[in-house]
N, C-alpha and C positions, 0 to 999 in steps of 0.2 A: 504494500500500500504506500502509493505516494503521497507527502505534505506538506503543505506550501505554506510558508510563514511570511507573509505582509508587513514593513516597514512602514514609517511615512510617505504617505502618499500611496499607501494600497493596503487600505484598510478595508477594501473589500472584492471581490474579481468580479468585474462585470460579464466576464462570460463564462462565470459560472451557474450552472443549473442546478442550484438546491432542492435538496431533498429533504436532506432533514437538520436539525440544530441540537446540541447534545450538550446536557450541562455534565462535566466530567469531574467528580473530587480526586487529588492524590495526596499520600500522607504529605505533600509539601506546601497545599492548600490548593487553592484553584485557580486554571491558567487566569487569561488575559480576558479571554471572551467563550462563551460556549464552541464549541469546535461545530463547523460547517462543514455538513456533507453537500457531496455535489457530482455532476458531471463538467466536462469538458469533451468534446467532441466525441460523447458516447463515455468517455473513462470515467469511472471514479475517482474521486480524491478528495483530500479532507485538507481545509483551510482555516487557519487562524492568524489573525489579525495581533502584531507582538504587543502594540500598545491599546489593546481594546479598540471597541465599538469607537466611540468617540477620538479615539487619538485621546485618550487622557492620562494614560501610565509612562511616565518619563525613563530615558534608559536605564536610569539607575535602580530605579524600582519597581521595573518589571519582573513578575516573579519565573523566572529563566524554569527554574528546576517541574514546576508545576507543571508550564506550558512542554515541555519535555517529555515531563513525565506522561501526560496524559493523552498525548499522541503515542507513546510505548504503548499504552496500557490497549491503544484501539489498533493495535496490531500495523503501525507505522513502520517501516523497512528504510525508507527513505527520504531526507527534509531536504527541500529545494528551498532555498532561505533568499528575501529580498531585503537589500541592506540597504539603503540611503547613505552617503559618504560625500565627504567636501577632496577635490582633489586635489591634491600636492604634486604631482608630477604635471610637466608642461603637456602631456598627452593627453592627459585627464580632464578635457574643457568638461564644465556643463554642457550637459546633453549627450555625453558618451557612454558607454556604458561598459564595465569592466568586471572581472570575478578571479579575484585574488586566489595565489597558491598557497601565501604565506597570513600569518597575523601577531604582531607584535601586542599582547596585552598590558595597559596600563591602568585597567581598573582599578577598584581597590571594594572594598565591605562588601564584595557581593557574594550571595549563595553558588560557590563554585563548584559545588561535588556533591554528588550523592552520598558518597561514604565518608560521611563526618560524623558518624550517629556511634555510642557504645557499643553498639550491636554488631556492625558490619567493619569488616577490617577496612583499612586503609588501600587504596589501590592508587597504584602510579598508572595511567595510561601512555602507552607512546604517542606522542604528540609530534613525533618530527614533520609529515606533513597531516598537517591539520583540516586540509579537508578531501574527501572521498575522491581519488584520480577517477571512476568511471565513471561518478554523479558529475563531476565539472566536464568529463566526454560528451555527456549528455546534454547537458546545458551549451555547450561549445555545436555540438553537433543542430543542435535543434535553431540556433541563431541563424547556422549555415543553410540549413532547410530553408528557411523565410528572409534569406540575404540579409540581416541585420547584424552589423558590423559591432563586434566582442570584442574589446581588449582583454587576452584569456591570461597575463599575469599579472599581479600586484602584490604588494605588502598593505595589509591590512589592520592601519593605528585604531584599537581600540580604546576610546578614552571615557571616561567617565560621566560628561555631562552634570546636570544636561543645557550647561552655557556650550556656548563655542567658544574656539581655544584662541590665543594669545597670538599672535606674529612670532615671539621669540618660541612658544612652545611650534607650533606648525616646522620654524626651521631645527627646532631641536631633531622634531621626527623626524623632517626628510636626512639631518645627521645619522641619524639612527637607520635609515634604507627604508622606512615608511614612504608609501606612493597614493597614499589615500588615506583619509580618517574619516571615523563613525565612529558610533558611543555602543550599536547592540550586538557586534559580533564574537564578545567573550561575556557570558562563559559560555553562551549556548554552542561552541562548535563544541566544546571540551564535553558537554554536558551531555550531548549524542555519541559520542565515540564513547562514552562510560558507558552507555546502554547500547553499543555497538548497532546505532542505526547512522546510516552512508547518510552523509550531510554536507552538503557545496551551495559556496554563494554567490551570485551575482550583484552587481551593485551599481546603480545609476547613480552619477555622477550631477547632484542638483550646484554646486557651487562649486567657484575656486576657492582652496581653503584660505583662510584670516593668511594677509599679506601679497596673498599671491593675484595674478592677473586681475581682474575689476572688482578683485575683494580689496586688493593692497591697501585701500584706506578703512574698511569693512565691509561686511555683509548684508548686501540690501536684502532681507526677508521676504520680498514682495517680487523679487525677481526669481529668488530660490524656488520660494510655489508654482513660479508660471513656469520656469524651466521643468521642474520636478513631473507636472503635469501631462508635460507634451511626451517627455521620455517614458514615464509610465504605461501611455496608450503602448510604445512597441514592447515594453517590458511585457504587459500582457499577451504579445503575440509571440512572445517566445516561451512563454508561458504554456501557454495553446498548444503548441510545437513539440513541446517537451513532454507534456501530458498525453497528446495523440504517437508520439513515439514510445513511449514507455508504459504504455496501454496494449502496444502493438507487438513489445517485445513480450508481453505476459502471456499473448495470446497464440 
C-alpha cells in the first residue's frame, strides 16, 4: 500500500477519489488528520495531510511518530513524502522541483524514535542513505513519464522552524553541503526506516532561501504562495504518474 504525505501547499489531492476517512489512534497519540482513503486512476492509496486539515500544526509540533505510526498500522509498504523547501543552490529557483538523496538534520526536542520506551531496547538504524533508492526510481521515473523536469539530487537542511532562517544561518548550511532547506523532513524519514517502510521525497522548491536571489533582502510571503501554487498543480501530476505506475507494478 502506497502513502502520500502532503506538505504546505497540498493539504489535500484534488484528484483524489475518496472513499473513505478513518480516525486512527496509536500508542503515540493521533496523527495530523484522519487518514484518506482514495483512488487515483483506479489505484488505491491513503493520504495524509503533515500539518492537518487547516495547515494548522507547525513543523515542530507535528506529531511525526503518530502520523507514522498509523499509516504502519493500515498496512502502508510505502511513503511518497511532499516537502516544501526554500532553495540554496543557484539550480534551485522557485518553481523547480527537486528530491534529495541526502538530509543533514538540525532539529532539536523532537519525538525521534520509536524505541525510547523501558520496554523496547534501543535500536540504531542504518541511516547512510536515508531514503528508499527504488521509491526515489519511482518518483524519478514517473516525472519522466509526464516530461516534468526532477532535479533527482540534493542535500536536505532540516531545521527546526517554524520562523525562517537567518542569511548567516542559510550560508552556514550551504558550508555545510546543504542544497535546500525545510523544517519537516526529520524525523519522519528516520521514523519509517525504524518501521522498515520505503520512504523518498520530493520537494518543490517555493522560495530562494533568506539571502539568496530575490530573497537577499527577505522573503516576500505573498510571492512564496503564488509560486508554491503553480508548482503544486505539476507536483500533483507526478503524483498521478506515480500512483498509476505503482498500481500497475502490483498488478
Amino acid at each position: 500500500m502506497l502513502a502520500i504525505i502532503g506538505g504546505t501547499g497540498l493539504t489535500q489531492l484534488d484528484n483524489l477519489n475518496i472513499t473513505r476517512r478513518l480516525i486512527v489512534r496509536t500508542p503515540y497519540g493521533e496523527p495530523s488528520q484522519p487518514l484518506i482513503f482514495g483512488e487515483i486512476a483506479g489505484r488505491e492509496v491513503i493520504f495524509l495531510a503533515r500539518h492537518g486539515n487547516g495547515h494548522t500544526i507547525p513543523p515542530h509540533a507535528v506529531n511525526y511518530r503518530a502520523n507514522i505510526s498509523a499509516l504502519h498500522l493500515q498496512g502502508v509498504t510505502e511513503i511518497a513524502a511532499v516537502a516544501t523547501v526554500g532553495g540554496i543552490h543557484p539550480d534551485l529557483a522557485p518553481g523547480t522541483i527537486a528530491m534529495p538523496h541526502q538530509i543533514i538534520d538540525y532539529t532539536h526536542g523532537r519525538n525521534n524514535t520509536f524505541y525510547d520506551g523501558i520496554d523496547l531496547p534501543v535500536k540504531h538504524i542504518d541511516f547512510t542513505e536515508p531514503y528508499c533508492a527504488n521509491l526515489r526510481q519511482k518518483w524519478e521515473q514517473a516525472a519522466l513519464a509526464i516530461g516534468e523536469p526532477l532535479i533527482t539530487h540534493g542535500v536536505y537542511a532540516a531545521m527546526q522552524g517554524p520562523r525562517l532562517e537567518t542569511a548567516a544561518e542559510i550560508n552556514r548550511l550551504e558550508r555545510d553541503g546543504a542544497t535546500m532547506v525545510g523544517m519537516t523532513g526529520m524525523p519522519e524519514a528516520a521514523l519509517a526506516r525504524e518501521l522498515g517502510i520505503s520512504y523518498a521525497a520530493i520537494c518543490p522548491i517555493a522560495n530562494h532561501a533568506a539571502g539568496r536571489g530575490d530573497s537577499v533582502h527577505g522573503i516576500q510571503y505573498e510571492e512564496l504562495v503564488e509560486n508554491l501554487n503553480q508548482t503544486m498543480e505539476r507536483v500533483r501530476n507526478i503524483i498521478a504518474q506515480l500512483v498509476k505506475q505503482n498500481g500497475a507494478e502490483h498488478h
